[in-house]
C-alpha positions as CSV (number, residue, x, y, z in Angstrom):
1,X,0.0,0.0,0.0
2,X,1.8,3.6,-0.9
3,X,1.8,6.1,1.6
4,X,-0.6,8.1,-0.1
5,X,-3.3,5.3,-0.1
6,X,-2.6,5.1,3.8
7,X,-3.2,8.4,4.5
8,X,-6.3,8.8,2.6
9,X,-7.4,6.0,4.1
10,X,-7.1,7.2,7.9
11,X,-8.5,10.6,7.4
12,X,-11.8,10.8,8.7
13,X,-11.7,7.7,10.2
14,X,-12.6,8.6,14.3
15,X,-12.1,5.6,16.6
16,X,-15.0,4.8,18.9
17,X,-15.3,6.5,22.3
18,X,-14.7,4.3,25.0
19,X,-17.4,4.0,27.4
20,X,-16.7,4.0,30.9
21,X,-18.1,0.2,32.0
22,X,-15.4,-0.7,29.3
23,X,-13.2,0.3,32.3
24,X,-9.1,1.2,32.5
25,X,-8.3,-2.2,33.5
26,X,-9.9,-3.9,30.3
27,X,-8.5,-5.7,27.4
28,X,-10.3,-3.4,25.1
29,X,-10.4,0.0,27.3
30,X,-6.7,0.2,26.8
31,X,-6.7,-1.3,23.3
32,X,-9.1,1.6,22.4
33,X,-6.6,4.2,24.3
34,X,-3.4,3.1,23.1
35,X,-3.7,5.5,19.7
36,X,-4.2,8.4,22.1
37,X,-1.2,7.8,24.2
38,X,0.9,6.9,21.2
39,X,0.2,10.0,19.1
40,X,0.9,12.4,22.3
41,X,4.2,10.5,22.6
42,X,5.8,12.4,20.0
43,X,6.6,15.9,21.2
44,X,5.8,18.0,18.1
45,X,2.0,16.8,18.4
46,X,2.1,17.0,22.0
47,X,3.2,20.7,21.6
48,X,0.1,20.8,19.3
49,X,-2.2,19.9,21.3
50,X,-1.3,21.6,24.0
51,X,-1.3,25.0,22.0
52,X,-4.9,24.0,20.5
53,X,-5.5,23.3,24.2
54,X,-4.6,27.1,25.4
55,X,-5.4,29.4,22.3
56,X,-8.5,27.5,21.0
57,X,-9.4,26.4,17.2
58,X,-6.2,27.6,14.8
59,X,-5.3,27.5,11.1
60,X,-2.3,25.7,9.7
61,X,-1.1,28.9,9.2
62,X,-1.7,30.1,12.7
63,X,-0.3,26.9,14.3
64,X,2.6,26.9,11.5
65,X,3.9,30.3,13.3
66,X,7.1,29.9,15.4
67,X,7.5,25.8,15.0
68,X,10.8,24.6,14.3
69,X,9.2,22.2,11.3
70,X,7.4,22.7,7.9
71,X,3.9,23.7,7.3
72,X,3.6,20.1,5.3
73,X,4.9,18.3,8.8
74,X,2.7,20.2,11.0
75,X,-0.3,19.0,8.8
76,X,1.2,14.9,9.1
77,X,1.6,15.3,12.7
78,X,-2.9,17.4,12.7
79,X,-3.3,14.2,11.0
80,X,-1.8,11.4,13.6
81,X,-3.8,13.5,15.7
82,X,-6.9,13.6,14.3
83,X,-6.5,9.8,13.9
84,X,-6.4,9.3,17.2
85,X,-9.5,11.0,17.8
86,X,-7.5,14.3,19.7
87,X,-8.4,16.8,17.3
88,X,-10.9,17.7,14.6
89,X,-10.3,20.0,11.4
90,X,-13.0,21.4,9.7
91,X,-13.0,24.3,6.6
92,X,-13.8,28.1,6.9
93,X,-13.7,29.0,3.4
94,X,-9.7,28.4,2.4
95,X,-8.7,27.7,5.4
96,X,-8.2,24.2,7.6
97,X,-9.2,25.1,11.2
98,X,-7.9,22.6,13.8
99,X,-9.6,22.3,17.2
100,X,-9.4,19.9,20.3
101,X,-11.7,16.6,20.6
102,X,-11.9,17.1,24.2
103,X,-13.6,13.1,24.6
104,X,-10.8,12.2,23.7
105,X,-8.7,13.7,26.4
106,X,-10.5,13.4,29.0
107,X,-10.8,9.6,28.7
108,X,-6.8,9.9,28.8
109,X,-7.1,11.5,31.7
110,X,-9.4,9.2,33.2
111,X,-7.2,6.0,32.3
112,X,-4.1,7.7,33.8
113,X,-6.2,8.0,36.9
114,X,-6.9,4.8,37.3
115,X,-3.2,3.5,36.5
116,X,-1.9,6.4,39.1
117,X,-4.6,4.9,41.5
118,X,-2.9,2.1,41.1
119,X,0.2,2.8,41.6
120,X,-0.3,4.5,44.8
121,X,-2.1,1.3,46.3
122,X,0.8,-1.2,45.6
123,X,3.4,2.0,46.8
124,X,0.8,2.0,50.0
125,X,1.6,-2.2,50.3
126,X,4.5,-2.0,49.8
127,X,5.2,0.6,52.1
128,X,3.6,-1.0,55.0
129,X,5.2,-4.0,54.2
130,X,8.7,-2.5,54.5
131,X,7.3,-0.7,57.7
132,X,6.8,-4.6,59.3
């Protein structure tokens, strides 16, 4: 498959939310997830999102300004993105206007929650085992 064929093929495509009784610890709650956390793994999208997060709905243009990369890699990494269900682009006139999908982040947040949750109960066992 070229390159070309793979991209046209993933845009547009929006994963499924993940409900909630699906839960963190699930086979298929994280399966569903893992897209999110992969795409804000790279630091050029997570520096995306965070300034669609803080300024709102931008243009290329707009979110082009002051990067260290190319117009053309800013729109790859929208895409990954937008893939992943994080953000959304629609058209005003000429212009691509990319804005949050904020679902999408706050069922990272809520996974992340539950993993730190987690974490702090085996720390807590451990803790008072160590404290025997």
């Amino acid at each position: 498959m070229t390159p070309a064929k793979r991209h046209a093929g993933a845009r547009g495509r929006r994963p499924r939310p993940v409900s909630r009784s699906a839960g963190p610890g699930t086979t298929a709650g994280l399966a569903a997830s893992a897209p999110v956390f992969a795409a804000l793994g790279d630091e050029t999208r997570l520096q995306l999102v965070a300034r669609l997060c803080t300024a709102g709905p931008l243009s290329i243009a707009r979110l082009t300004t002051g990067a260290a990369v190319t117009r053309q890699a800013i729109t790859k990494h929208l895409h990954v993105l937008e893939g992943a269900g994080l953000v959304r682009g629609s058209r005003l006139g000429r212009e691509q206007i990319w804005e949050i999908e904020s679902s999408r982040l706050q069922e990272a947040r809520y996974y992340l929650d539950h993993i730190s949750a987690q974490w702090d109960e085996a720390l807590g066992r451990l803790k008072a085992a160590v404290e025997r």
